[in-house]
Structures are given as structure tokens and as C-alpha cells.
N, CA, C and O of each residue as an XYZ file, in Angstrom:
460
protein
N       2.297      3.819    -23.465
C       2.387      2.377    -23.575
C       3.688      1.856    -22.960
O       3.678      0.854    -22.245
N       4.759      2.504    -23.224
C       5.961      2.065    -22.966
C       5.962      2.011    -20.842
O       6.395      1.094    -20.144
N       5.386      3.199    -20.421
C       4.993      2.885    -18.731
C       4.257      2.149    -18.593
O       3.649      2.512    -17.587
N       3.712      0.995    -19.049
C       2.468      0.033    -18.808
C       3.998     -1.189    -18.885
O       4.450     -1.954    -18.033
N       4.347     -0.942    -20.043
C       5.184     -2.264    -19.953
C       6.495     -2.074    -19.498
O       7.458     -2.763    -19.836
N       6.509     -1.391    -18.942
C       8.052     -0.785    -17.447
C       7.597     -1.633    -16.422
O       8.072     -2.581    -15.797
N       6.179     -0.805    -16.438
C       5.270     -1.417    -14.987
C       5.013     -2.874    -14.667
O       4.969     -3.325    -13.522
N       4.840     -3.599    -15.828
C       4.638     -4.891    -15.954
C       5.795     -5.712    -15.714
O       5.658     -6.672    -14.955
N       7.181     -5.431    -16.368
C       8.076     -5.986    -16.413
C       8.812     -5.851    -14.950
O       9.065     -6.887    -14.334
N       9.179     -4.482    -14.356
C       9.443     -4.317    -13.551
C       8.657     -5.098    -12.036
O       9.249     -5.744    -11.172
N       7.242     -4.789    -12.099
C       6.113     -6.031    -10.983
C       6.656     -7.317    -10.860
O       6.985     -7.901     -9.828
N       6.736     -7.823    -12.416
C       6.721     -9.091    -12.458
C       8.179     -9.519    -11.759
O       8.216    -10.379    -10.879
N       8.926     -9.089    -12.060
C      10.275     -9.124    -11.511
C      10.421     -9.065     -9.943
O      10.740    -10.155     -9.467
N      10.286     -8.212     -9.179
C      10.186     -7.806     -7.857
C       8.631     -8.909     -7.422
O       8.566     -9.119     -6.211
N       7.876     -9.340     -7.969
C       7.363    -10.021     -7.267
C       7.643    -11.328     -7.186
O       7.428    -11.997     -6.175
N       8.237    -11.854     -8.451
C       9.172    -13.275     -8.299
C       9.784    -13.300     -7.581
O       9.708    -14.143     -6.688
N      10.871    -12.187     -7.645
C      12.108    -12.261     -6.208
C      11.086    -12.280     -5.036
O      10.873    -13.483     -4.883
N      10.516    -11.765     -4.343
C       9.414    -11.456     -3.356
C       9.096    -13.320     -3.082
O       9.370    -14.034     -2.118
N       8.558    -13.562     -4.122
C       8.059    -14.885     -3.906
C       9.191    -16.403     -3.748
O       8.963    -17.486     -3.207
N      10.301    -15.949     -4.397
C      11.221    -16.982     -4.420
C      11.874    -16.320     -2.714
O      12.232    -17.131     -1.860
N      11.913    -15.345     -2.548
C      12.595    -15.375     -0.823
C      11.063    -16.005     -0.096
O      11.478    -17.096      0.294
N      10.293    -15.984      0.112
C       9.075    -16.296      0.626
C       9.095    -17.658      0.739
O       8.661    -18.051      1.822
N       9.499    -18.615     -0.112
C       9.124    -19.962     -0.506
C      10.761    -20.646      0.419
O      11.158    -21.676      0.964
N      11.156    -19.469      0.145
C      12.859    -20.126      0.915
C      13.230    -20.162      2.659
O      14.142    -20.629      3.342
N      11.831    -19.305      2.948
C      11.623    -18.926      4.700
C      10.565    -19.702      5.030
O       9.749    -19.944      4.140
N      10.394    -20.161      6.151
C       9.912    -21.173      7.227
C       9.026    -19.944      8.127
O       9.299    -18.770      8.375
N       8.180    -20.568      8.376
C       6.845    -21.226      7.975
C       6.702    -20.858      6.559
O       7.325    -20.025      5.900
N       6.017    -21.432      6.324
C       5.364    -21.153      4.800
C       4.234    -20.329      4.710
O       3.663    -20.230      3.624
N       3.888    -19.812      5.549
C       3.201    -18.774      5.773
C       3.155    -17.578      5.186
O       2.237    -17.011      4.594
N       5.004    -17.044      5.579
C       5.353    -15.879      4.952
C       5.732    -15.802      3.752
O       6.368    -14.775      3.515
N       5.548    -16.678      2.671
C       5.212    -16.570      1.482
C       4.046    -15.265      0.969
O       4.151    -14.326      0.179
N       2.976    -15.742      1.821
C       1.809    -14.805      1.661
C       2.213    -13.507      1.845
O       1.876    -12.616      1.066
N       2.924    -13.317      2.834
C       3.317    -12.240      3.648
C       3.926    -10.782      2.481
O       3.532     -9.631      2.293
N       5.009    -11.599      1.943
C       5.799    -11.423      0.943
C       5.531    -11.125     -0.289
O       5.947    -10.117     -0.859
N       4.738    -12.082     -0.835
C       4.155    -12.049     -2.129
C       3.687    -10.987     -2.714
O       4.248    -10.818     -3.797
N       2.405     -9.691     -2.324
C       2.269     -8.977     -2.725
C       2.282     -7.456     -2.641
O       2.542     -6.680     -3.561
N       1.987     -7.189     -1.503
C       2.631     -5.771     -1.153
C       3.861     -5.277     -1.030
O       3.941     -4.178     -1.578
N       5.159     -5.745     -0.384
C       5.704     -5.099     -0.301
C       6.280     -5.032     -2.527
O       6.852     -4.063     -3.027
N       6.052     -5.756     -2.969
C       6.769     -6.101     -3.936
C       5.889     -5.211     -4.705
O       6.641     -4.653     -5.504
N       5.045     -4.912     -4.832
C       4.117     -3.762     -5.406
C       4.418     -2.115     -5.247
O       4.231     -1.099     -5.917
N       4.975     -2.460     -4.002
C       5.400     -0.881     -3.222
C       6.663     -0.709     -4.137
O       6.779      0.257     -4.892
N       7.731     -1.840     -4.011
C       8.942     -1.530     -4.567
C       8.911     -1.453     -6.101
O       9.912     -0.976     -6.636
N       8.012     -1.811     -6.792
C       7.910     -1.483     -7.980
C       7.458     -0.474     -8.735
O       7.711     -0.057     -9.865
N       6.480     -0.069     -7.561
C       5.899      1.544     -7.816
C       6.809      2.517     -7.695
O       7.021      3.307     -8.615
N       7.654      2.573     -6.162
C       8.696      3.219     -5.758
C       9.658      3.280     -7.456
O       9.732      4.169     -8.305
N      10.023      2.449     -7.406
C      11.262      2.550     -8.602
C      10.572      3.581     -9.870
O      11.085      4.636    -10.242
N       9.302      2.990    -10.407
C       8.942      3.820    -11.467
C       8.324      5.236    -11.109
O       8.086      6.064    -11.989
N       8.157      5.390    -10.196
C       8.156      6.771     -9.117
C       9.420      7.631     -9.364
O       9.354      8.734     -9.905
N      10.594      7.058     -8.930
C      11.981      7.662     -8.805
C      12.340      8.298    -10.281
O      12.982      9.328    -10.487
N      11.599      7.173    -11.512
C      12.218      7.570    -13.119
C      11.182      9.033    -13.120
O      11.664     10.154    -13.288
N      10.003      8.834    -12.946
C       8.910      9.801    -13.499
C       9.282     11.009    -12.753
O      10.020     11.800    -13.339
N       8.864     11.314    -11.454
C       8.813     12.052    -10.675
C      10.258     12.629     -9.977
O      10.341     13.839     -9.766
N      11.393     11.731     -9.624
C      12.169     12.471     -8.798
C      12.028     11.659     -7.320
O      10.978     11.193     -6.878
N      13.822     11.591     -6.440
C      14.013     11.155     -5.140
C      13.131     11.587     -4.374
O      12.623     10.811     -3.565
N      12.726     12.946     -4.439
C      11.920     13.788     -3.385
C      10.814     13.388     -3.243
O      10.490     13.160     -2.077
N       9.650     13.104     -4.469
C       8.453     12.681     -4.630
C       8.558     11.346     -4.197
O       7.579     11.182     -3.470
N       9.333     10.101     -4.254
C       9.281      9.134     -3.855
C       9.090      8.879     -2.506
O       8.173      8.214     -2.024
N      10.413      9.694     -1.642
C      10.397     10.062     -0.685
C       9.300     10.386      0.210
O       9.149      9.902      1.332
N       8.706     11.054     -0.234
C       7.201     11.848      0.270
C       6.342     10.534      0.224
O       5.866      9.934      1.188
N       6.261     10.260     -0.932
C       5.190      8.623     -1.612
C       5.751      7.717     -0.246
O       4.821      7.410      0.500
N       7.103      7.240      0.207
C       7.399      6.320      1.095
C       6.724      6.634      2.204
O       6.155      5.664      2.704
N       6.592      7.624      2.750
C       6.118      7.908      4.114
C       5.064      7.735      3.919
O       4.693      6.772      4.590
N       4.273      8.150      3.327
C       2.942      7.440      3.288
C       2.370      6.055      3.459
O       1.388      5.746      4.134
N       3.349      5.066      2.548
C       3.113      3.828      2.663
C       3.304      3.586      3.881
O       2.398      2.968      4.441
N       4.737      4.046      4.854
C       5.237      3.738      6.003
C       3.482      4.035      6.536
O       2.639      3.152      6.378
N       3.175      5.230      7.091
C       1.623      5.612      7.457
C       0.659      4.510      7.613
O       0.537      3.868      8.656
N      -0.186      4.267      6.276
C      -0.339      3.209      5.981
C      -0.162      1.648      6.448
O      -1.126      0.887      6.538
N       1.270      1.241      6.753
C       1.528      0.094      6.978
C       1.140     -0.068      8.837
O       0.749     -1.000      9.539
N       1.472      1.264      9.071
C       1.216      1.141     10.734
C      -0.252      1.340     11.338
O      -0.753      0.903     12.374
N      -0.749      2.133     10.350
C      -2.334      1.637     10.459
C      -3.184      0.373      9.820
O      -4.374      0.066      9.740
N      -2.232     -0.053      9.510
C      -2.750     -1.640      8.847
C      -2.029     -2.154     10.292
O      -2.702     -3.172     10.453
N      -1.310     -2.130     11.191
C      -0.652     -3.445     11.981
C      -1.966     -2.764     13.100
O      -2.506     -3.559     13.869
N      -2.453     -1.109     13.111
C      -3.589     -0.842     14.301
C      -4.439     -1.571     14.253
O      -4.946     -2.155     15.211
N      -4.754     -1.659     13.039
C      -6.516     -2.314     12.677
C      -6.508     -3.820     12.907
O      -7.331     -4.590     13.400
N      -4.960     -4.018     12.235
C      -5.412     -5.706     12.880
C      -5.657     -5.834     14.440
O      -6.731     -6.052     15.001
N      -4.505     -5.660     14.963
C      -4.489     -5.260     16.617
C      -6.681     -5.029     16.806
O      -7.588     -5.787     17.151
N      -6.641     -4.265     16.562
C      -8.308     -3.447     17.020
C      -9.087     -4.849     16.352
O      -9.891     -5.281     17.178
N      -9.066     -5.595     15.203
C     -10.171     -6.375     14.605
C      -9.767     -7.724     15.535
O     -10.748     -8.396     15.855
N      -8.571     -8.173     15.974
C      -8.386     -9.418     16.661
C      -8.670     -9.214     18.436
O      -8.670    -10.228     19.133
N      -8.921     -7.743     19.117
C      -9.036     -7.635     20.129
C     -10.650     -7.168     20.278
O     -10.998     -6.851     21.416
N     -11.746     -7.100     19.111
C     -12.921     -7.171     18.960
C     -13.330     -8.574     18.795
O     -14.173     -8.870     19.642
N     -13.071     -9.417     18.108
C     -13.027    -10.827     18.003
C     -12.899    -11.410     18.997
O     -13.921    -11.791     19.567
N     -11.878    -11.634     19.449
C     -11.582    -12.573     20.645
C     -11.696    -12.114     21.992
O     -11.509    -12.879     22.938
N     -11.983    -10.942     22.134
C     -11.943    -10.596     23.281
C     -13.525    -10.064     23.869
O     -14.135    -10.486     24.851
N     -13.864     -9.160     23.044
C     -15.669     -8.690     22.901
C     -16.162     -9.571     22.155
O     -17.294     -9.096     22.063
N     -16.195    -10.666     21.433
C     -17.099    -11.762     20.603
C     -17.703    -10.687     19.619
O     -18.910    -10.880     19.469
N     -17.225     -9.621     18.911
C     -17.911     -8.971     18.075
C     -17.816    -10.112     16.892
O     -17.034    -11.059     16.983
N     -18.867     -9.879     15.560
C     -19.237    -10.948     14.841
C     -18.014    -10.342     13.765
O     -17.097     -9.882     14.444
N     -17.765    -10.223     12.386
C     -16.571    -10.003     11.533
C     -16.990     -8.991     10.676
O     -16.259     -8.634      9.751
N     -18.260     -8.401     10.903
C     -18.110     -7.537      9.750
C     -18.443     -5.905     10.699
O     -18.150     -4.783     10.288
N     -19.215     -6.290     12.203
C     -19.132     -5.286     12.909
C     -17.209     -5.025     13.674
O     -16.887     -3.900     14.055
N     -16.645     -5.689     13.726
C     -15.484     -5.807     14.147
C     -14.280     -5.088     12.837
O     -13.273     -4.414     13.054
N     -14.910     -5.585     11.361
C     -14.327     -5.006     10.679
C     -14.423     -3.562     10.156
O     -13.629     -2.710      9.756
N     -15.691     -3.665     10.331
C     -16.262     -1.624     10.474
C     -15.898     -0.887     11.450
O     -15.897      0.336     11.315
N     -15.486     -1.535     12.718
C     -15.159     -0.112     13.670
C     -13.250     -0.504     13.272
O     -12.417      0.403     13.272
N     -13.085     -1.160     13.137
C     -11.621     -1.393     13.159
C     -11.221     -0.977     11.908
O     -10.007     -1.120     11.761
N     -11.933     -0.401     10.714
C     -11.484      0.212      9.921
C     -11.732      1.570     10.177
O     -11.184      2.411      9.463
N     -12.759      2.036     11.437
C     -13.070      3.559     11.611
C     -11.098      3.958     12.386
O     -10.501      5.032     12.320
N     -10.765      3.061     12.820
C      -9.476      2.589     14.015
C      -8.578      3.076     12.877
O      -8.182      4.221     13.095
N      -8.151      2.568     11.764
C      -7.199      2.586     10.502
C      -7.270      3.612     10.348
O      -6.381      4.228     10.937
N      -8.645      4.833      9.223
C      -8.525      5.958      9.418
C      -7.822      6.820     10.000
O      -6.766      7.352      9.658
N      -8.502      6.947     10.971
C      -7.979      7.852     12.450
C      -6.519      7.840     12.767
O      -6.112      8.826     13.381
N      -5.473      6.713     12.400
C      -4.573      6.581     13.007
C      -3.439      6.925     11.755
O      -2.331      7.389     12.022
N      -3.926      6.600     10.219
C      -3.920      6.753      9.116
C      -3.607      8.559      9.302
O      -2.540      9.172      9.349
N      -4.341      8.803      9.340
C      -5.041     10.568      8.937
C      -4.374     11.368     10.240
O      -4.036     12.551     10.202
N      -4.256     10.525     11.358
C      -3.271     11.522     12.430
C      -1.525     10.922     11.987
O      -0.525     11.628     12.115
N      -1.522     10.095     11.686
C       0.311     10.029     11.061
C       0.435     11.221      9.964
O       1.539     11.765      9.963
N      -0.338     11.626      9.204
C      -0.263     11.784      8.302
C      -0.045     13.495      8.259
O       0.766     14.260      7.736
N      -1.634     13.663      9.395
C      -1.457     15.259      9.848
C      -0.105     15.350     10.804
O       0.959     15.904     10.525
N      -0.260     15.046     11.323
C       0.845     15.082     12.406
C       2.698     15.260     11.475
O       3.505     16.148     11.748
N       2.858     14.440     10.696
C       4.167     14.235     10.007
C       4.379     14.478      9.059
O       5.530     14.508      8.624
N       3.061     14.817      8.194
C       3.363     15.061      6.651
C       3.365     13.956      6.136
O       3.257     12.890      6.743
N       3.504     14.122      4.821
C       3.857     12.964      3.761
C       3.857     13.530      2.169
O       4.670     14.374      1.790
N       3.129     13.115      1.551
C       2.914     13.443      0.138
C       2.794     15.042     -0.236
O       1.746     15.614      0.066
N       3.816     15.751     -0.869
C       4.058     16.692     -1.242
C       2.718     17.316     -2.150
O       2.795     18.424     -2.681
């Protein structure tokens, strides 16, 4: 019980800050931007570091890093199916998530990550 309400307290915290820098940057856009992932990551990270240890976190970061760069592929791949081939949004979003995978799963083989 007591890691549920670490977890809670700690979220809630890192996502306010998250959201009060968000609301303070131009466009207002990157509010969104801000708001929930990275502030999720850093809250996990921290209660990661108490449970587990620097090393395991460590390992846990690269992954997300992984992750984040196959999230910037897929957009890349779903906005150059869209606008460029007129694919419709859900065939554009199926091969462009086959795109995430692949790029996902070769960072991953390729560099390691999670212990």
C-alpha cells in the first residue's frame, strides 16, 4: 500500500511541475507535449531507483530512450503515408506501427537495455 501512495504522490507532483512549465512555454501546444509522458517516466524512474537500484534504472532508461525514438519513426512513417501516399488512418497507422516495432526491437537488439 505504502508503493501505491509513493506512486501517487510522487506522479502527482512531477506532473504538476510538467504541467506548470508547459503552461509557461509558447505555443500552448507544448503543454500537451509535457503533460504526460515524460512526467510519468520521471516518476517511475525515481521509484525504480528506491526499489531496484541505479543500475536497474539505468537499464529501464535506455529503453524508454528506445522507445522514444521509435515513437519520433512512426510518426515520421504515419505523416509520410498520409500526406504523401493518401493512405486512409488506420491503414497508415498499421504499417507505421509494423515501422515502431522493427526499429523498437533493432535499438534494443543491437544496444541492449533492460537487464
Amino acid at each position: 500500500m505504502t508503493e501505491y501512495l509513493l506512486r501517487f504522490i510522487a506522479g502527482g507532483l512531477i506532473v504538476s511541475a510538467f504541467s506548470i512549465l508547459g503552461d509557461m512555454l509558447r505555443p500552448k501546444s507544448f503543454a500537451g507535449l509535457l503533460g504526460a509522458a515524460p512526467s510519468v517516466a520521471l516518476a517511475t524512474l525515481s521509484i525504480a531507483v528506491v526499489q531496484h537500484g541505479p543500475q536497474y534504472v539505468a537499464a529501464e532508461s535506455w529503453t524508454m530512450i528506445y522507445g522514444a525514438i521509435a515513437l519520433g519513426c512512426y510518426s515520421i512513417v504515419v505523416c509520410h503515408l498520409l500526406m504523401r501516399f493518401h493512405f486512409s488512418a488506420l491503414p497508415a497507422t498499421i504499417l507505421a506501427f509494423a515501422a515502431w516495432l522493427v526499429v523498437a526491437f533493432a535499438l534494443l537488439a543491437g544496444f541492449g537495455g533492460a537487464a
